[in-house]
MDAnalysis code that builds the backbone (N, CA, C; Angstrom):
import MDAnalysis as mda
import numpy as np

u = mda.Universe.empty(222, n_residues=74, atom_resindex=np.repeat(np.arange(74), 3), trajectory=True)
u.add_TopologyAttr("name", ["N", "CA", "C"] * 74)
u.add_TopologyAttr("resid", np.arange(1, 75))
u.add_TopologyAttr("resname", ["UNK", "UNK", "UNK", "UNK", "UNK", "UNK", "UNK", "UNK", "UNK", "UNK", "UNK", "UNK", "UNK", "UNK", "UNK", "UNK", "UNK", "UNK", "UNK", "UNK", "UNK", "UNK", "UNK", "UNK", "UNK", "UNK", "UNK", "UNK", "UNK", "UNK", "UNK", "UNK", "UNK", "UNK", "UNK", "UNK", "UNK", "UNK", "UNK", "UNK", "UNK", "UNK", "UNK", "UNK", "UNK", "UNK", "UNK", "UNK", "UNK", "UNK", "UNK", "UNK", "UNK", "UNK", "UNK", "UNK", "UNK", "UNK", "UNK", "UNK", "UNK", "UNK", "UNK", "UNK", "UNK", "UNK", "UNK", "UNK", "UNK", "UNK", "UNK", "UNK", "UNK", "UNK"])
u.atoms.positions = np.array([
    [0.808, -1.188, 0.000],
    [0.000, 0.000, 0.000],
    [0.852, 1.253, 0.000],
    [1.821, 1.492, 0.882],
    [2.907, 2.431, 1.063],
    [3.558, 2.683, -0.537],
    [3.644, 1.883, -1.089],
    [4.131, 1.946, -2.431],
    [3.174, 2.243, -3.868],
    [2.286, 1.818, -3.130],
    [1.276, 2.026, -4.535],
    [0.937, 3.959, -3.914],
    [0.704, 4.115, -2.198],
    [0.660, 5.992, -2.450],
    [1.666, 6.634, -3.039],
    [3.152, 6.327, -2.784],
    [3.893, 6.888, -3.604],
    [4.171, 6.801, -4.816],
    [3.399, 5.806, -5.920],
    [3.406, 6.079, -7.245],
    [4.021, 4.856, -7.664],
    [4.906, 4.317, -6.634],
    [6.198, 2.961, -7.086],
    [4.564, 1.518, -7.114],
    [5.353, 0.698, -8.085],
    [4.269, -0.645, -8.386],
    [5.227, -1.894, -7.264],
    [3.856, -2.137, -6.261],
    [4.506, -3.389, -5.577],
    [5.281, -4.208, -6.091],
    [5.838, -4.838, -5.257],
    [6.671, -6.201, -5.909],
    [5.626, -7.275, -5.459],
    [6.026, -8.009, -6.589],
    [4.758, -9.288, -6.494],
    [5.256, -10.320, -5.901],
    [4.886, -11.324, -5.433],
    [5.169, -12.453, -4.741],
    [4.023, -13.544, -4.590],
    [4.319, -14.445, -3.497],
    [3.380, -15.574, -3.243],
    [3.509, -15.661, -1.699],
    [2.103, -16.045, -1.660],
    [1.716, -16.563, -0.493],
    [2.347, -17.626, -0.101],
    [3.197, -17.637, 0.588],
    [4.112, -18.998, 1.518],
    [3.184, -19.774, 2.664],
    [3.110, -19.338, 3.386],
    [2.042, -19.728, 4.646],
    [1.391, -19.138, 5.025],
    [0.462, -19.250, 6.081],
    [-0.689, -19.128, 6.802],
    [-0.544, -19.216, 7.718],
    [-0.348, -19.024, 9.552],
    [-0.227, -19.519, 10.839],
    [-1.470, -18.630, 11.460],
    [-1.537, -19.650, 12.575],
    [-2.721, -19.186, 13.407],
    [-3.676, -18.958, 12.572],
    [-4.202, -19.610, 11.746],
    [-5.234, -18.722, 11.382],
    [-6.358, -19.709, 12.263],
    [-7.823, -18.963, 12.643],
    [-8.874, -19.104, 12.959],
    [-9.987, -18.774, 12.309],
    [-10.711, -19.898, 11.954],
    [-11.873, -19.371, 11.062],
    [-13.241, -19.617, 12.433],
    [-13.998, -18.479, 12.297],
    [-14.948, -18.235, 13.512],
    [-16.515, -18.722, 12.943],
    [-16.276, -19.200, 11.493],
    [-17.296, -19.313, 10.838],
    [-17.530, -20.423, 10.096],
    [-18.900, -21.776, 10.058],
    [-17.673, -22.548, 9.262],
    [-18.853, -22.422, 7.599],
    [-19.380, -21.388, 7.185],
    [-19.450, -20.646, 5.876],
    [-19.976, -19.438, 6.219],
    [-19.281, -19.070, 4.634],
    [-19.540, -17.211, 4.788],
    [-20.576, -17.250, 3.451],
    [-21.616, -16.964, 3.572],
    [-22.775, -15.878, 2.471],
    [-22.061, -15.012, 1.973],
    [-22.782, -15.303, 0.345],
    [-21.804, -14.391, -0.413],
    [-22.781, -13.292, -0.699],
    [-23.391, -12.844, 0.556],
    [-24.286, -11.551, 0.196],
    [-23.126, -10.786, 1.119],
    [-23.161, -9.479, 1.152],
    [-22.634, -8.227, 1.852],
    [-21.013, -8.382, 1.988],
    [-20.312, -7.135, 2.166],
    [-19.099, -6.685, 2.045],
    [-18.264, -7.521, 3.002],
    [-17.264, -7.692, 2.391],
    [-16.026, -8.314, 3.732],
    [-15.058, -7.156, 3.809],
    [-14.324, -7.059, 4.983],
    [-13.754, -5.936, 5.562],
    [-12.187, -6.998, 5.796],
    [-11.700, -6.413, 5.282],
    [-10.025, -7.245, 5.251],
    [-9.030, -6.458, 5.747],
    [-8.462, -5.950, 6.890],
    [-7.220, -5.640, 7.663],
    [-6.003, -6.427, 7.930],
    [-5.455, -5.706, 7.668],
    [-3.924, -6.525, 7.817],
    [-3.105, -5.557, 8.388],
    [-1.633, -5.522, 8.602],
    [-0.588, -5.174, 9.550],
    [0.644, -5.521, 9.273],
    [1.080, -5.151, 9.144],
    [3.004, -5.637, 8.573],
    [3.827, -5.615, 9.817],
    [4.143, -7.066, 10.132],
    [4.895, -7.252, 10.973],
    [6.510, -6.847, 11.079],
    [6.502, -7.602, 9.891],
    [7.976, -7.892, 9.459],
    [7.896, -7.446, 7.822],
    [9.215, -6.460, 7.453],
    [9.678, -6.834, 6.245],
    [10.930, -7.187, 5.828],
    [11.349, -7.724, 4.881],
    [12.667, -7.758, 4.762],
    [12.783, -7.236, 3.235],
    [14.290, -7.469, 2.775],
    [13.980, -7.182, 1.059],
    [13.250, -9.299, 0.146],
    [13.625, -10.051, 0.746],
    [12.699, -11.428, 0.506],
    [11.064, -11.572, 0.782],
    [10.738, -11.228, 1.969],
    [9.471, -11.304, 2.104],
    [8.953, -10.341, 3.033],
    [7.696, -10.439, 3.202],
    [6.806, -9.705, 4.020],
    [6.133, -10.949, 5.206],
    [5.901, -10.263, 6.365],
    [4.838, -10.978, 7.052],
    [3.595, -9.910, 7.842],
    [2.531, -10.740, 7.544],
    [1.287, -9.637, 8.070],
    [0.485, -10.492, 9.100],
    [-0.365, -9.525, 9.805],
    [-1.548, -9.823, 11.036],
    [-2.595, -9.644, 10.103],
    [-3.432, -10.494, 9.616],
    [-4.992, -9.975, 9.301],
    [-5.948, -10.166, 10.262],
    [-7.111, -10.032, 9.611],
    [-8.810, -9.889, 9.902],
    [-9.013, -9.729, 9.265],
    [-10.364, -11.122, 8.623],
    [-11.609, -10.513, 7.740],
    [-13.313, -11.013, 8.399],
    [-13.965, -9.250, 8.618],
    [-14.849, -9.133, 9.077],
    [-15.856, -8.862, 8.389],
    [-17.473, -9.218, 9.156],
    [-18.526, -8.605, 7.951],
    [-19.302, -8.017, 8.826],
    [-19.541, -6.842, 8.539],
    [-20.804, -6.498, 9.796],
    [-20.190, -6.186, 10.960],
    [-18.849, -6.171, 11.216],
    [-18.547, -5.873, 12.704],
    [-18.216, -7.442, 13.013],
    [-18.440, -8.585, 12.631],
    [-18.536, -9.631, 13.303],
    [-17.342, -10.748, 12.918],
    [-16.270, -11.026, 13.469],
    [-14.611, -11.425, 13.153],
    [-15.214, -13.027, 12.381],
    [-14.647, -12.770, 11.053],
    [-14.774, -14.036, 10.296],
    [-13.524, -15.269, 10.994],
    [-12.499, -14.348, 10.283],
    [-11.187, -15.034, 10.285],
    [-9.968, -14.238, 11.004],
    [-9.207, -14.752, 11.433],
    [-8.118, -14.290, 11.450],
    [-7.052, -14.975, 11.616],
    [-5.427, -14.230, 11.400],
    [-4.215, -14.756, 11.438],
    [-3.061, -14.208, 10.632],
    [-2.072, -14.840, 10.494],
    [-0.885, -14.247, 10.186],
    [-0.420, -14.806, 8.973],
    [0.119, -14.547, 7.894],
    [0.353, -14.784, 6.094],
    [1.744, -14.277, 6.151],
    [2.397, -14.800, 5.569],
    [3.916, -14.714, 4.837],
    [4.056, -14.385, 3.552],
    [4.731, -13.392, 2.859],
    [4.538, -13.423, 1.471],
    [6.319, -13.536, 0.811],
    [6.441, -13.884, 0.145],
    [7.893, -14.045, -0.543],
    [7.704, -13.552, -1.265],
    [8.746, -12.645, -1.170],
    [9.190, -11.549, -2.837],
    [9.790, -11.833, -4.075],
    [9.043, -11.828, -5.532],
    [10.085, -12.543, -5.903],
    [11.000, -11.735, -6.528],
    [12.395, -11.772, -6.797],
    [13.379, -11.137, -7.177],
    [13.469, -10.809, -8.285],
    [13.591, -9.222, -8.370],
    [14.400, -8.134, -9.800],
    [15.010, -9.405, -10.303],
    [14.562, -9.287, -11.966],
    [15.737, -9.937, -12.954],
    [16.067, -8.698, -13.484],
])
């Protein structure tokens, strides 16, 4: 996000893992908005790691922590 306000295009990567995650729901209706927060724990120049939440209504779907690997400038 920090990069896309200043004009620069993210670096792309992949989803590595998932930890902790908790699902509070066991299906979600695909009527009304989901609300997705996240948090950057950690970065390095290889990867990223984040805290999410995805909520609907105020009411905590999911949550947990995602790893992303950067993949490298050719």
């Amino acid at each position: 996000m920090a990069t896309q306000a200043s004009g620069q295009q993210s670096p792309s990567g992949w989803l590595v893992t998932l930890r902790d995650v908790q699902l509070n729901v066991a299906f979600v209706e695909a009527t009304g908005e989901l609300e997705v927060a996240a948090r950057r724990l950690a970065a390095s120049d290889t990867a990223w790691q984040y805290e999410f939440a995805v909520t609907r209504a105020g009411q905590l779907l999911a949550s947990g922590r995602a790893t992303v690997a950067l993949k490298r400038a050719r």
